[in-house]
KOLMAR-936935 format. One line per field, with one value per residue: residue number from 0; x negated, y, z of N, C-alpha, C, O in turn. Coordinates in Angstrom, 3 decimals. Each point is the difference from the previous one (the first is absolute). Layout:
N
n NUM, ...
n.u X, ...
n.v Y, ...
n.w Z, ...
ca.u X, ...
ca.v Y, ...
ca.w Z, ...
c.u X, ...
c.v Y, ...
c.w Z, ...
o.u X, ...
o.v Y, ...
o.w Z, ...
# end
This chain:
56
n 0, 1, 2, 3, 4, 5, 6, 7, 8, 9, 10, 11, 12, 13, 14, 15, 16, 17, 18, 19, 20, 21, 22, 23, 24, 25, 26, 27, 28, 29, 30, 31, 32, 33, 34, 35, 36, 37, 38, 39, 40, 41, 42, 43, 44, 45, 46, 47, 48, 49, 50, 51, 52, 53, 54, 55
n.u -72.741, -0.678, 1.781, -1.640, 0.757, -0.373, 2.699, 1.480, -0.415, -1.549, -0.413, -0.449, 1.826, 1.553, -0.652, -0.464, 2.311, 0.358, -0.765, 2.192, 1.382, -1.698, -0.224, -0.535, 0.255, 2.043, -1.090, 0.259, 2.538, -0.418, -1.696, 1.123, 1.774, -1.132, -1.373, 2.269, 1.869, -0.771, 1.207, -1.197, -1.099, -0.255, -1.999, 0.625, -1.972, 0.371, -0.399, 1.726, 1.342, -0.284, 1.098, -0.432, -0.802, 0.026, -0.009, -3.048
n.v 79.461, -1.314, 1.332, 0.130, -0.762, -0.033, -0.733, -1.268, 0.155, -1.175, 2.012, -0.995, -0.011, 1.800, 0.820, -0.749, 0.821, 1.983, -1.697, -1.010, 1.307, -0.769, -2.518, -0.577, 0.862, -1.798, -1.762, 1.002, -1.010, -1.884, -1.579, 0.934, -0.339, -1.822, -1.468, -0.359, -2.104, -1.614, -0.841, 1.900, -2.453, 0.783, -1.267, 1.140, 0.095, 1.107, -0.692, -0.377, 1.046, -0.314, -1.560, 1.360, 0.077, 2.279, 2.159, -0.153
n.w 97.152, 2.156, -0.834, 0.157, 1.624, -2.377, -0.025, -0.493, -1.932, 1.057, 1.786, 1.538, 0.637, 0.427, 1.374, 1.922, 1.025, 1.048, 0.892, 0.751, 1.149, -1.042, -0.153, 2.378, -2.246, -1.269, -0.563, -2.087, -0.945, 0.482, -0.415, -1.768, -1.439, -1.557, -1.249, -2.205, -0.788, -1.139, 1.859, 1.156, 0.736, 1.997, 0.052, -1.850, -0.750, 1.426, 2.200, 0.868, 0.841, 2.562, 1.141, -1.598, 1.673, 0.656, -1.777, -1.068
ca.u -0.664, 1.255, -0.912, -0.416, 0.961, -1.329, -0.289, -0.559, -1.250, -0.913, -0.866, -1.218, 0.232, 0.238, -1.329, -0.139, 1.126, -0.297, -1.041, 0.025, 1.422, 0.016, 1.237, 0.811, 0.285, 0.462, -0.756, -0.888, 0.531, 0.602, -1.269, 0.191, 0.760, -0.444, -0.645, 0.478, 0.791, -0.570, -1.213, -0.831, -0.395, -0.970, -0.480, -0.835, 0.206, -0.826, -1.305, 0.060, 0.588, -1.223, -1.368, -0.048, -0.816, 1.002, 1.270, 0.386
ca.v 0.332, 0.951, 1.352, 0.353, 1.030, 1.389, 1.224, -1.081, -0.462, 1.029, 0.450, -0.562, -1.163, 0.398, 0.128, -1.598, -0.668, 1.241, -0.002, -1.583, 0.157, 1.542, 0.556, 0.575, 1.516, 0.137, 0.164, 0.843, 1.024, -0.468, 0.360, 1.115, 0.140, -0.634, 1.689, 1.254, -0.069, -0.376, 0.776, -0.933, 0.435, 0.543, -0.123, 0.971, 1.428, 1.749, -0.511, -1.602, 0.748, 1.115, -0.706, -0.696, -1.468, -0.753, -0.036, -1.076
ca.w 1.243, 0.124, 0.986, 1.338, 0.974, 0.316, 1.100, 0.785, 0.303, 0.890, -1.149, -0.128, -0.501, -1.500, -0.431, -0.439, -0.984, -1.218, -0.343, -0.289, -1.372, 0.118, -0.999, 0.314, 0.151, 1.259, 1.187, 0.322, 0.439, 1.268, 0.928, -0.272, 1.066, 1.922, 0.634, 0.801, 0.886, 1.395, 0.587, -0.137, 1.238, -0.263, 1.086, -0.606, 0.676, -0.775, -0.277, -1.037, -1.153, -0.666, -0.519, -1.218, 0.184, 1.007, 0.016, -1.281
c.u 0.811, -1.107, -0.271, 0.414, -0.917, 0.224, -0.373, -1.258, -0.846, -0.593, -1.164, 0.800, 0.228, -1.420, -0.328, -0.072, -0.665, -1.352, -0.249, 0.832, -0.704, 1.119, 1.181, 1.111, 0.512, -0.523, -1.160, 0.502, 0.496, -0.993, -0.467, 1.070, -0.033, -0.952, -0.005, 0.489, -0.893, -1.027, -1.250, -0.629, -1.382, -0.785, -1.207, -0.051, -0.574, -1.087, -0.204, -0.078, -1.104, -1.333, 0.210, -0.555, 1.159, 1.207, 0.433, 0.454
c.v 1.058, 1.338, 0.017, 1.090, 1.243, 0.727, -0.974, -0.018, 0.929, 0.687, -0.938, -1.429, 0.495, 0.711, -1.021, -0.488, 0.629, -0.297, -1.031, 0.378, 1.922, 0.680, 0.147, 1.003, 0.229, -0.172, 0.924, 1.452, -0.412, 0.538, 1.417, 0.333, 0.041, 1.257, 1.420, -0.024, -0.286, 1.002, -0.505, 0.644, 0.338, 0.433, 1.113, 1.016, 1.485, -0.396, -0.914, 1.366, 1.035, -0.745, -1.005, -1.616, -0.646, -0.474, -1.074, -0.679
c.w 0.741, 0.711, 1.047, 0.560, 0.884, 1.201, 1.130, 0.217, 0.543, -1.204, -0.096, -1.052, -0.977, -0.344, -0.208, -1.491, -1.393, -0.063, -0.642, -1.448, -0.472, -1.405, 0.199, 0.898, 1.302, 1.145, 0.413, 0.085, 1.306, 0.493, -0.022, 1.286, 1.549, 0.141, 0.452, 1.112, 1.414, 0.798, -0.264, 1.113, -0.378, 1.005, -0.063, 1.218, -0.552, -0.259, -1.392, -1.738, -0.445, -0.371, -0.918, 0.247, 1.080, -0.692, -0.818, 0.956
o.u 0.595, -1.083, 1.128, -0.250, -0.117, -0.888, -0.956, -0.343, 0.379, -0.096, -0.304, -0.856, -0.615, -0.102, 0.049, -0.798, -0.390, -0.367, -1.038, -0.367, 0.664, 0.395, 0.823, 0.257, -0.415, 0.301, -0.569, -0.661, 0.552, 0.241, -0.811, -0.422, 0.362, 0.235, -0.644, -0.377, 0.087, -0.872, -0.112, 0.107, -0.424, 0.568, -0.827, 0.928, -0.455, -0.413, -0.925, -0.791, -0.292, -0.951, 0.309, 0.315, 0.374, 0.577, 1.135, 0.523
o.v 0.941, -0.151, -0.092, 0.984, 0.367, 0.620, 0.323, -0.095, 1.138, -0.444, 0.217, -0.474, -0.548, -0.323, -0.237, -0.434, -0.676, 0.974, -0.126, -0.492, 0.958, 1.117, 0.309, -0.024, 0.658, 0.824, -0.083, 0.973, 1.026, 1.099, 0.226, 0.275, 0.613, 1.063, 0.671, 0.728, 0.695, 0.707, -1.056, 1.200, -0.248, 0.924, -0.103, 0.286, -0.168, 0.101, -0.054, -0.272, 0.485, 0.446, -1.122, -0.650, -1.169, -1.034, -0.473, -1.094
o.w -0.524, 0.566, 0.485, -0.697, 1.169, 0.586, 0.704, 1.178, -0.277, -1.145, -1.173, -0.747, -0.914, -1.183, -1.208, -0.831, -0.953, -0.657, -0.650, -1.067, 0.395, -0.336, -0.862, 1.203, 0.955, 0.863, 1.088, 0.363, 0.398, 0.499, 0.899, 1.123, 1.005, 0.574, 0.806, 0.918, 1.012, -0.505, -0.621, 0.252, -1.129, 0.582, 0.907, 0.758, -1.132, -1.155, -0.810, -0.903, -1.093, -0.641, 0.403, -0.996, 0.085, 0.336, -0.070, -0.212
# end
């Protein structure tokens, strides 16, 4: 079976992937990565942070 090309793929497809293969490492050290490396957007505001019901 050949690997799959982890940086290629979107964070939502290697999550995918890691929930379908959770044995495996390498791809869950790729999706690790992605999380540090990648930005992540975020539409939150002060309000959102002080109220505990807004922020789950």
């Amino acid at each position: 079976m050949t690997q799959p090309n982890f940086h290629q793929m979107s964070r939502t497809e290697l999550r995918a992937y890691i929930l379908k293969h959770r044995d495996d490492e390498r791809a869950f050290h790729a999706y690790m990565d992605k999380l540090a490396n990648e930005p992540v957007l975020v539409s939150r505001t002060l309000e959102d942070l002080e109220d505990p019901h807004r922020f789950a």
